[in-house]
C-alpha positions in Angstrom: 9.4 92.4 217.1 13.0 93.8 216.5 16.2 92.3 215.6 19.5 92.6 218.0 22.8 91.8 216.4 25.4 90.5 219.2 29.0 90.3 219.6 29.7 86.9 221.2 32.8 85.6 221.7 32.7 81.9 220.4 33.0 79.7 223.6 29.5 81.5 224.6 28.3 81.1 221.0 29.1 77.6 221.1 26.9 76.6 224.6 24.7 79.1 223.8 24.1 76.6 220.8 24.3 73.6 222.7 22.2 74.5 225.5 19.6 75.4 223.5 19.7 72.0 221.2 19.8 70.5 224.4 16.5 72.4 225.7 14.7 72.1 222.1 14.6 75.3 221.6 16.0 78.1 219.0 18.8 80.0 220.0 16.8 83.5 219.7 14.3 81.5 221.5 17.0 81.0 224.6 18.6 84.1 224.7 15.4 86.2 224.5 14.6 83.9 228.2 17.6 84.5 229.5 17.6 88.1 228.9 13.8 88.1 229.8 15.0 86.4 233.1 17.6 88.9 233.7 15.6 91.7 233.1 13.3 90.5 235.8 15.8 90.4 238.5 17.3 93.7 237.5 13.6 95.4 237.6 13.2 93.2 240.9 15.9 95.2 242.7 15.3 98.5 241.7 11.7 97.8 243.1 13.1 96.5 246.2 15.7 99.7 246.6 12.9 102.5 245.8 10.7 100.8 248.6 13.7 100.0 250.8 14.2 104.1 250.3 10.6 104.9 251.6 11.0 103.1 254.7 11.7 104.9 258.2 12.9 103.3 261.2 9.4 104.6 262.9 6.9 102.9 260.1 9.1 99.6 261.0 8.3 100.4 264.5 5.0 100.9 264.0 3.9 97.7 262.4 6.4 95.8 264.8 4.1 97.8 267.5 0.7 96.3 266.3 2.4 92.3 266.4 1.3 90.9 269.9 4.0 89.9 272.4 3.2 85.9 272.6 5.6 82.5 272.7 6.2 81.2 269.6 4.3 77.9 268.6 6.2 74.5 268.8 6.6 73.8 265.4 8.1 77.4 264.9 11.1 77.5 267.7 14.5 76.9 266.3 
């Protein structure tokens, strides 16, 4: 495990510190989820963007192509 020294400035300190007495947690212990959390999203989108980037307009049409051409059911009209 490694050590990261931060810079915060002390209105984030201070409800960093309260959320986390709040949660029952350590304050490593809530900003290691919260980066952890934004890290997700971050790798989340540069997923979506390099398979957003392989897509053509004709592989689009050619799944759309194989879905049949029926009403919708009840339940799933607007």
């Amino acid at each position: 495990m490694n050590t990261l020294n931060l810079q915060l400035p002390d209105s984030l300190h201070k409800q960093l510190h309260e959320w986390a007495a709040r949660e029952g947690v350590t304050v490593d212990q809530l900003a290691s989820s919260a980066l952890s959390e934004k890290m997700a999203a971050l790798l989340t989108q540069e997923y979506l963007e390099a398979r957003a980037a392989r897509g053509t307009r004709a592989k689009l049409e050619g799944v759309l192509a194989k879905v049949r051409d029926v009403e919708a059911d009840e339940n799933d009209r607007l």
